[in-house]
C-alpha atoms as one frame of an Amber mdcrd trajectory, in Angstrom:
protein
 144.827 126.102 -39.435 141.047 126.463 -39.589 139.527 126.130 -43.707 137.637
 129.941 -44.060 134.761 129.992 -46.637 134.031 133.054 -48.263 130.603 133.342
 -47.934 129.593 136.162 -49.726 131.295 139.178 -52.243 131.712 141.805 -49.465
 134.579 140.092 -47.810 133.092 138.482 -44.624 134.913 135.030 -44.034 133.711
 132.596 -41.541 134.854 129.060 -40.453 132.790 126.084 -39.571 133.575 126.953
 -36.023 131.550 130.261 -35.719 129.112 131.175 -33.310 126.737 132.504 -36.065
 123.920 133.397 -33.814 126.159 135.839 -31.530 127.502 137.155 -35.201 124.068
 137.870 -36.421 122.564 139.661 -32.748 126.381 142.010 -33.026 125.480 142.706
 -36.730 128.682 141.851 -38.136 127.322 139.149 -40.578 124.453 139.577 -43.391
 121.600 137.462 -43.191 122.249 136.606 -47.298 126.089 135.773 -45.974 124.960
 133.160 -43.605 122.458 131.166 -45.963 125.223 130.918 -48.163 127.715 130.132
 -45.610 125.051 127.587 -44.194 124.360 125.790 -47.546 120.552 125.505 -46.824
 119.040 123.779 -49.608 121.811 121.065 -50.354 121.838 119.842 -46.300 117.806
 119.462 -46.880 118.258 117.714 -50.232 120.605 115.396 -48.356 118.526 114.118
 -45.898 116.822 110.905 -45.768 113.684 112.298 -43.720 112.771 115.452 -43.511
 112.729 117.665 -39.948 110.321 119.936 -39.389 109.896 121.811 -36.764 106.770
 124.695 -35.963 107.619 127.572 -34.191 105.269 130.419 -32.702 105.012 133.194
 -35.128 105.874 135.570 -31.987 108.649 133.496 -31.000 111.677 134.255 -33.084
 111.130 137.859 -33.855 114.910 138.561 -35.230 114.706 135.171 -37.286 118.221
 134.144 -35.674 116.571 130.782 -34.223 114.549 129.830 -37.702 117.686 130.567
 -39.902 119.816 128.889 -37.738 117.821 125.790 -37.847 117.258 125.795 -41.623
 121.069 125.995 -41.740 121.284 122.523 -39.958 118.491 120.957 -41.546 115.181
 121.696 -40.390 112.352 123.226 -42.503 111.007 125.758 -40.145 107.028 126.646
 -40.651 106.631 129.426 -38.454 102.694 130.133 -37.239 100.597 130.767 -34.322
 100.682 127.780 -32.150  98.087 126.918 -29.874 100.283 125.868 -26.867 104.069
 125.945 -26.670 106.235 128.187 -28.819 107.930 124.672 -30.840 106.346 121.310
 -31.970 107.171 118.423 -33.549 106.329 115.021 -33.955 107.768 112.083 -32.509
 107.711 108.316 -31.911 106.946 109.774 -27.976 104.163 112.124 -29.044 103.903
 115.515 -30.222 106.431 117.489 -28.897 105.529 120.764 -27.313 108.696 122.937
 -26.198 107.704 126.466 -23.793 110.463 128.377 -23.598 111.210 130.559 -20.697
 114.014 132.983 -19.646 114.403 132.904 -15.449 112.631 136.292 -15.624 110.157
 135.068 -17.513 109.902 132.307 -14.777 108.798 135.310 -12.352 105.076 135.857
 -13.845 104.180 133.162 -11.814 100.477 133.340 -12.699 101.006 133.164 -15.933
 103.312 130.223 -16.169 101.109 128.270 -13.352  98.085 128.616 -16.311 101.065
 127.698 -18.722 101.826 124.360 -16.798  98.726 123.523 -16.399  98.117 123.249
 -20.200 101.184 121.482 -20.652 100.188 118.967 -18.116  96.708 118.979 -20.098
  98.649 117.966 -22.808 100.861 115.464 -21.320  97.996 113.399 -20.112  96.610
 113.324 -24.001  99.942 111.689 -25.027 102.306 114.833 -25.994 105.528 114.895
 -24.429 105.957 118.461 -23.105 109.535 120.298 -21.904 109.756 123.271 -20.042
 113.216 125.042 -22.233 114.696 127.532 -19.546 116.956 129.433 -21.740 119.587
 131.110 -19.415 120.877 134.229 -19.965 123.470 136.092 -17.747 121.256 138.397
 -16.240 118.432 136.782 -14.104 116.319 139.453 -13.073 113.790 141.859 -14.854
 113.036 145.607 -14.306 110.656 145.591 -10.847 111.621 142.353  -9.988 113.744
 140.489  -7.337 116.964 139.005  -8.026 116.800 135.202  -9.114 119.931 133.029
  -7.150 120.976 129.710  -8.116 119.020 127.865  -5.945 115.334 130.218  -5.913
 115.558 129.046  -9.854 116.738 125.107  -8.925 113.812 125.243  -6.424 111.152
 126.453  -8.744 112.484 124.420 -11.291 112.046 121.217  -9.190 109.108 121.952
  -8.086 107.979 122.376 -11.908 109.356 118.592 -13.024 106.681 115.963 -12.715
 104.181 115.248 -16.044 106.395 118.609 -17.225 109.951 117.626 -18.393 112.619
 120.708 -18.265 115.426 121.195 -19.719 118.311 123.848 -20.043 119.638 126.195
 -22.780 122.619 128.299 -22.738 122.108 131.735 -24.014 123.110 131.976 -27.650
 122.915 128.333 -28.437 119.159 127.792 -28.740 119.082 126.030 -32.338 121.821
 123.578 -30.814 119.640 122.602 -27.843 116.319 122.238 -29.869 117.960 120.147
 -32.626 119.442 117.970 -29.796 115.709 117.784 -28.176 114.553 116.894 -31.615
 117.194 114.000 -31.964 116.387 112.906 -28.339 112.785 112.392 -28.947 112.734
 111.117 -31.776 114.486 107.333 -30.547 112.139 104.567 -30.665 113.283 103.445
 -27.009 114.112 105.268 -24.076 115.653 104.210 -20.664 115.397 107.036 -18.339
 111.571 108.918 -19.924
C-alpha cells in the first residue's frame, strides 16, 4: 500500500505517485496543497548546484509548468525571452526550447520565421530543440486534420541544425527536466 501525505488542513491526500499537473488543470488540488505536498524549498536547499531554468512570461499562463518544476528542483525566473519560450545553460550551449502543439505546427509562416531564428542561433553556439508537445486532438478550428505521418513528415523535414523532441500532454515539467539533465553531460555520443 501506497504512503499518502496529507498535504494540507482541508483533507486532500496525495501520494508520490500523482499526476499533479492533470490534478491542478481538473481543479481538485489547491495550488498552497501542492507546494506543500512538493516540499519546494528543502529539495532546493538540497542540491549541490542550482537549476535554473527561464521561461517566457506568456508561456505558462496557469503556472502548472513553473510550479511543477520548482517542485522538482528548479528555480523558475519567468520573463520575456527573446527567442524560445525556455533557456538554460549548458556545457553544449545555451539551451533554447520552442514549444509547439501539432496545431501550432500549422502556422507555417510563422514557425518557418521561428526556425529560422533557431537555426540563427544554432550557428552562434546554442543548442536549440523544437518541443512538440502532443495533445490528443491534432487539429485547430479552420484547419485540416493532422495524421501521423503529415506531422512525422513535417517534423523530419524540420530536424537538421534544429533538434526536436517529443512531449506527452500533461507531462511537460518531466520532459524539460529530462532535456535539462540531457544537456547538461559533458560528453555526448549521438549530438
Amino acid at each position: 500500500m501506497e504512503e499518502q501525505v496529507k498535504a494540507d488542513g482541508a483533507g486532500d491526500y496525495y501520494t508520490e505517485e500523482s499526476n499533479f499537473e492533470e490534478l491542478v488543470r481538473a481543479g481538485t488540488v489547491s495550488i498552497k496543497a501542492m507546494t506543500l505536498a512538493l516540499d519546494y524549498v528543502g529539495r532546493k536547499e538540497r542540491q549541490r548546484y542550482p537549476r535554473t531554468i527561464a521561461m517566457d512570461y506568456h508561456e505558462d499562463i496557469d503556472g502548472v509548468a513553473a510550479l511543477l518544476l520548482s517542485g522538482i528542483g528548479y528555480t523558475v525566473d519567468k520573463r520575456v525571452l527573446p527567442l524560445g519560450d525556455y533557456q538554460w545553460s549548458s556545457p553544449l550551449g545555451l539551451v533554447i526550447v520552442e514549444r509547439k502543439t501539432p496545431a501550432d505546427l500549422q502556422d507555417l509562416a510563422r514557425l518557418k520565421r521561428q526556425l529560422d531564428k533557431l537555426r540563427v542561433a544554432d550557428a552562434e553556439g546554442c543548442f536549440s530543440v523544437l518541443l512538440v508537445d502532443h495533445t490528443t486532438d491534432y487539429s485547430r478550428s479552420g484547419h485540416k486534420w493532422w495524421t501521423d505521418n503529415t506531422l512525422d513528415n513535417l517534423l523530419l523535414a524540420i530536424s537538421g541544425k534544429v533538434h526536436v523532441a517529443h512531449c506527452v500532454q500533461g507531462e511537460l515539467a518531466h520532459r524539460l527536466d529530462a532535456l535539462y539533465r540531457l544537456t547538461q553531460k559533458k560528453e555526448h555520443g549521438f549530438l
